[in-house]
C-alpha positions as a LaTeX table, in Angstrom:
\begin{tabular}{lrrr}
\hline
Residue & $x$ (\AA) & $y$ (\AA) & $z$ (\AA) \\
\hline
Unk1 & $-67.13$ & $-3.28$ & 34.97 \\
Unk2 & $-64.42$ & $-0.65$ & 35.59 \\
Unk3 & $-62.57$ & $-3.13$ & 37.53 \\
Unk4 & $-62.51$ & $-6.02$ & 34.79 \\
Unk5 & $-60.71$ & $-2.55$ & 32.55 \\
Unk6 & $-58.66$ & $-1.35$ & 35.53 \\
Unk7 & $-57.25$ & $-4.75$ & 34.92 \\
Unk8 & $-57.01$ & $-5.66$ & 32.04 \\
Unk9 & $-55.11$ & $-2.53$ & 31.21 \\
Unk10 & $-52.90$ & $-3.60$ & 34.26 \\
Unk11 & $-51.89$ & $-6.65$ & 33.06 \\
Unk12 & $-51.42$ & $-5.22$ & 29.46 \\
Unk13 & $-49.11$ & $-2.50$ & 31.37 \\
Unk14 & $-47.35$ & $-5.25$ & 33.12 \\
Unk15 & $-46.92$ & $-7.18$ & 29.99 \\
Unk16 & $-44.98$ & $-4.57$ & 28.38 \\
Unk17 & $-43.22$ & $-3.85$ & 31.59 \\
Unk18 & $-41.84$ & $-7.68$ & 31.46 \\
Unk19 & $-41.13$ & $-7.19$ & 27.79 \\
Unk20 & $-38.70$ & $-3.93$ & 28.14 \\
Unk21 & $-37.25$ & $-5.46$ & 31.06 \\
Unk22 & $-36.08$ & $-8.66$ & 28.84 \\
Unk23 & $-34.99$ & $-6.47$ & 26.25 \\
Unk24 & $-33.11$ & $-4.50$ & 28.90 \\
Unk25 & $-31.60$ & $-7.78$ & 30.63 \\
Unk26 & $-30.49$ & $-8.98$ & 26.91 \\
Unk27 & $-28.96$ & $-5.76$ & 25.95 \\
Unk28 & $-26.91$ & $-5.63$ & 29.24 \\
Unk29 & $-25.88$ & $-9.06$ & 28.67 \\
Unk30 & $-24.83$ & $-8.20$ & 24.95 \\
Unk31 & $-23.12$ & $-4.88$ & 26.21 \\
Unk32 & $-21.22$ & $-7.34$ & 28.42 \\
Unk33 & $-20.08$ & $-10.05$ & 26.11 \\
Unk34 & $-18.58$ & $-6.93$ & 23.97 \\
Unk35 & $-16.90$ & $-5.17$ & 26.70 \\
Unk36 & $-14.91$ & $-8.54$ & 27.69 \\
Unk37 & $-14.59$ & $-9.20$ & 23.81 \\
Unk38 & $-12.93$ & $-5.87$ & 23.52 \\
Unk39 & $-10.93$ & $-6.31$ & 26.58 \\
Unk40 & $-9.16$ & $-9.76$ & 25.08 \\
Unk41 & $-9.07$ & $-7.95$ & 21.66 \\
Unk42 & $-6.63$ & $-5.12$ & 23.44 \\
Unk43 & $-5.09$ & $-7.62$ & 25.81 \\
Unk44 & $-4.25$ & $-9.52$ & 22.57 \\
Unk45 & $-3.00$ & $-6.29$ & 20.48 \\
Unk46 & $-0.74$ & $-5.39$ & 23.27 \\
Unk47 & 0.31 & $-8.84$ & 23.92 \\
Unk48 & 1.29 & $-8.79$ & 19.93 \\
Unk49 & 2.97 & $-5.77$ & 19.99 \\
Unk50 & 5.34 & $-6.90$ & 23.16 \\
Unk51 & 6.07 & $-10.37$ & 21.56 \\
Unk52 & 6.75 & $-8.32$ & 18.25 \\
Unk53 & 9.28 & $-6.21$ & 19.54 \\
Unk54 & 11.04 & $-9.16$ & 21.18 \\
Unk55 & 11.21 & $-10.95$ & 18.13 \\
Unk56 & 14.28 & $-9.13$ & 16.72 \\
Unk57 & 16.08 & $-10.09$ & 19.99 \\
Unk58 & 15.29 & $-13.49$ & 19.41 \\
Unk59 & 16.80 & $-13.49$ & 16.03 \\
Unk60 & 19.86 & $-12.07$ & 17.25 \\
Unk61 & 20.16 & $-14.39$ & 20.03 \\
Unk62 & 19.76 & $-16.92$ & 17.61 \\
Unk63 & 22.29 & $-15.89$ & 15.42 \\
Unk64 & 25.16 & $-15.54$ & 17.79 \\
Unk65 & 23.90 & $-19.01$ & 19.04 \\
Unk66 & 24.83 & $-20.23$ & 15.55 \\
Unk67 & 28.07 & $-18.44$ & 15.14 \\
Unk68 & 29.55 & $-19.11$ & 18.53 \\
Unk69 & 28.22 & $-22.84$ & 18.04 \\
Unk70 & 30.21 & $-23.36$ & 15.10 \\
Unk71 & 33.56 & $-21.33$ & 16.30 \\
Unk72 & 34.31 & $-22.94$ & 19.48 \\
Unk73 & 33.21 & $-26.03$ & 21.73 \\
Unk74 & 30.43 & $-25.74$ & 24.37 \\
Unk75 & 31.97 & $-23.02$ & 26.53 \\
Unk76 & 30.18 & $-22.63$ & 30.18 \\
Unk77 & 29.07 & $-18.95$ & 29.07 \\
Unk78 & 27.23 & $-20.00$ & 25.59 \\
Unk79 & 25.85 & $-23.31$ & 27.41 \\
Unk80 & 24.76 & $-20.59$ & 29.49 \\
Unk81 & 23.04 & $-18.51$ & 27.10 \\
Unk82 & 21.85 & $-21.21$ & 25.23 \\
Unk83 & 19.20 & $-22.19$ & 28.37 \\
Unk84 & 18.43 & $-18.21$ & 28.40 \\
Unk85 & 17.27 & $-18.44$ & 24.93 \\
Unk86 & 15.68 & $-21.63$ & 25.65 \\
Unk87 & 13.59 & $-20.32$ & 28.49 \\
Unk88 & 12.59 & $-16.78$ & 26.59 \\
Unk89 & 11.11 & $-19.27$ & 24.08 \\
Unk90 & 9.49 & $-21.15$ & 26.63 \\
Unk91 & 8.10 & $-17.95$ & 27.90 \\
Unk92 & 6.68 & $-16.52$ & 24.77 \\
Unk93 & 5.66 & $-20.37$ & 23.92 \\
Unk94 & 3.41 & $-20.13$ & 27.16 \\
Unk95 & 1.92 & $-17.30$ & 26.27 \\
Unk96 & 0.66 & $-18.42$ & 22.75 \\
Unk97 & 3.83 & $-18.06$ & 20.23 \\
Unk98 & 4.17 & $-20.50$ & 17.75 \\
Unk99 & 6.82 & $-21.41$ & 14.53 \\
Unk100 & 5.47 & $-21.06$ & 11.49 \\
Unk101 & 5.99 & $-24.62$ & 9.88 \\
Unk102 & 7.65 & $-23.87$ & 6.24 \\
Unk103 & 7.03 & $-26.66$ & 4.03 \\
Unk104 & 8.25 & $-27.26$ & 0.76 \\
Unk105 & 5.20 & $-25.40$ & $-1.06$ \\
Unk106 & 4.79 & $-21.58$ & $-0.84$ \\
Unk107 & 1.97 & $-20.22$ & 1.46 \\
Unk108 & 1.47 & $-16.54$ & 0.72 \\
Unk109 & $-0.90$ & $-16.50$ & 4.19 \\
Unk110 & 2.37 & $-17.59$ & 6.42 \\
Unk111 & 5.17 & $-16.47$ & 4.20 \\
Unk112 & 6.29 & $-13.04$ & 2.25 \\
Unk113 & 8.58 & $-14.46$ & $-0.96$ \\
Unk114 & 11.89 & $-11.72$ & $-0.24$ \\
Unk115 & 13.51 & $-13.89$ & $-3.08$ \\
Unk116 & 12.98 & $-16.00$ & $-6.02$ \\
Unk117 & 15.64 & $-18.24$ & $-7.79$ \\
Unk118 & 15.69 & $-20.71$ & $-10.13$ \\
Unk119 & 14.13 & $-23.80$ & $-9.18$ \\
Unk120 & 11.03 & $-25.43$ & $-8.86$ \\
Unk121 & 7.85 & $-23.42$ & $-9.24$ \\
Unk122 & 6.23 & $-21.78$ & $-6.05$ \\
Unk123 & 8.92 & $-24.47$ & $-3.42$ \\
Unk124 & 10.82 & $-22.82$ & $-0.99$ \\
Unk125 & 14.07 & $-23.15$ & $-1.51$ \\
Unk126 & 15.38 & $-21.24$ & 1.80 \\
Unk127 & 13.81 & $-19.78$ & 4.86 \\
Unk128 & 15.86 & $-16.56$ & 5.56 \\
Unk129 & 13.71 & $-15.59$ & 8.70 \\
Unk130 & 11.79 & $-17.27$ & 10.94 \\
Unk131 & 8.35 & $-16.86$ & 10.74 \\
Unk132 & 5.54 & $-16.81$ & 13.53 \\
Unk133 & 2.10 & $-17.04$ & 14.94 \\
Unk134 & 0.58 & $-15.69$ & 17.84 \\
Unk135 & $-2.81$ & $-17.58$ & 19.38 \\
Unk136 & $-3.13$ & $-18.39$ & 15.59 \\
Unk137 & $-2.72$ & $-15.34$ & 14.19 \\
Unk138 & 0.19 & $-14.31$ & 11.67 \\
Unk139 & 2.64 & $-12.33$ & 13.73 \\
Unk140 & 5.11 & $-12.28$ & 11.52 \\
Unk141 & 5.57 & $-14.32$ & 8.05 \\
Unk142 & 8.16 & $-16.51$ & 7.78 \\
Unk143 & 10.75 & $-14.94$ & 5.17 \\
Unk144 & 11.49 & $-16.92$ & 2.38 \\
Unk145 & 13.18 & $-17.33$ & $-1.16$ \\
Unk146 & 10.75 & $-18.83$ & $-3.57$ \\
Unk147 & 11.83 & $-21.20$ & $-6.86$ \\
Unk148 & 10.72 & $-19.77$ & $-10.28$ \\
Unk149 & 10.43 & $-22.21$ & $-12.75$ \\
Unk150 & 13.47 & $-23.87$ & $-14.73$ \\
Unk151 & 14.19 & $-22.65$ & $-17.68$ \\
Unk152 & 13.06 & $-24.73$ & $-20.89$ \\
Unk153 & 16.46 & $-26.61$ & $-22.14$ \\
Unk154 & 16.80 & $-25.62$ & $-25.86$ \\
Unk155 & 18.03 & $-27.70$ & $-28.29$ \\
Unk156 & 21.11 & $-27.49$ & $-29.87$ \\
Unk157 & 19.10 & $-27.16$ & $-33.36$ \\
Unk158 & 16.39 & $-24.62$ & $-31.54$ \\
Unk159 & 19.59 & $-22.35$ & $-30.12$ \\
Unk160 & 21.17 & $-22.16$ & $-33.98$ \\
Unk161 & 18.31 & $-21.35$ & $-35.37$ \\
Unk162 & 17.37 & $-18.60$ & $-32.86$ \\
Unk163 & 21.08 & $-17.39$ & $-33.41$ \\
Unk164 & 20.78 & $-17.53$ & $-37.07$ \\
Unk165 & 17.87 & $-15.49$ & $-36.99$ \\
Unk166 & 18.80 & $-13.01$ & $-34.92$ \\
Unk167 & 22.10 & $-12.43$ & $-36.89$ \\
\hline
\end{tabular}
C-alpha cells in the first residue's frame, strides 16, 4: 500500500514538475520575443534619428538643385550632383524612407499647417517642406499652408447699410 502512495505522490510531483517547466519554457520564449522587439524598437529609433538629421541636407541639396537648374544649362558638375542626390535618396529609400503624398485635403496626421490663406477650407494650397515617413511612421510632417475659407461677398446694399450704421 505504501507503494501505490509512494506513487501516486510521484506522479503528482512530476505533474507539477512538467507544469513549472512549461511555464518556464513560455516565459523564456516571451522574454525572447521582447528582447528582439526591443532590439528593432532601438534599431528603429536610431535609424530615425540618423535619417532625421540627414533630412536638412537633403533639403538643401534640393534647393541648390532648383536654383542652379533654373540659372544655367546642365553643367557636368550639377549633372553630377544631381545623381549624388539621386543615389542618397535611393539610399535612405532602401532603408524604409518614404514622401509623404500631399493631396489637396489637409491631413493633420502627415502635415503641420505653418500657414493659412485665403482659399478653400482645410486644401492645401502650398507645400513649403517636404514631408516624410519612415517604415510608416511620421518622420517628419510635410509643411504646409492651409486655405481658410473665402470670405462671404457682401452686397452692395449689405456694405451701405453696415457703413451707415456704423457712422
Amino acid at each position: 500500500m505504501a507503494d501505490k502512495d509512494e506513487v501516486g505522490q510521484l506522479k503528482e510531483q512530476m505533474g507539477s514538475l512538467e507544469d513549472q517547466l512549461k511555464r518556464a519554457v513560455a516565459d523564456y520564449r516571451n522574454l525572447e520575443k521582447r528582447i528582439a522587439e526591443d532590439n528593432q524598437a532601438a534599431g528603429d529609433f536610431v535609424k530615425g534619428r540618423l535619417v532625421g538629421r540627414i533630412l536638412p541636407v537633403l533639403d538643401s541639396l534640393d534647393q541648390a538643385v532648383e536654383g542652379a537648374s533654373q540659372s544655367e544649362t546642365q553643367s557636368s558638375w550639377l549633372k553630377g550632383v544631381l545623381m549624388s542626390v539621386k543615389q542618397l535618396r535611393q539610399v535612405l529609400s532602401d532603408e524604409g524612407l518614404a514622401e509623404i503624398e500631399v493631396g489637396d485635403k489637409f491631413d493633420p496626421n502627415l502635415q503641420e499647417a505653418v500657414d493659412v490663406r485665403e482659399g478653400e477650407d482645410d486644401k492645401i494650397l502650398e507645400v513649403v517642406q517636404q514631408g516624410y515617413l519612415l517604415g510608416g511612421r511620421v518622420l517628419r510632417p510635410a509643411k504646409v499652408v492651409v486655405g481658410k475659407g473665402q470670405p462671404v461677398q457682401m452686397s452692395e446694399e449689405a456694405r451701405e447699410k453696415v457703413e451707415t450704421e456704423e457712422a
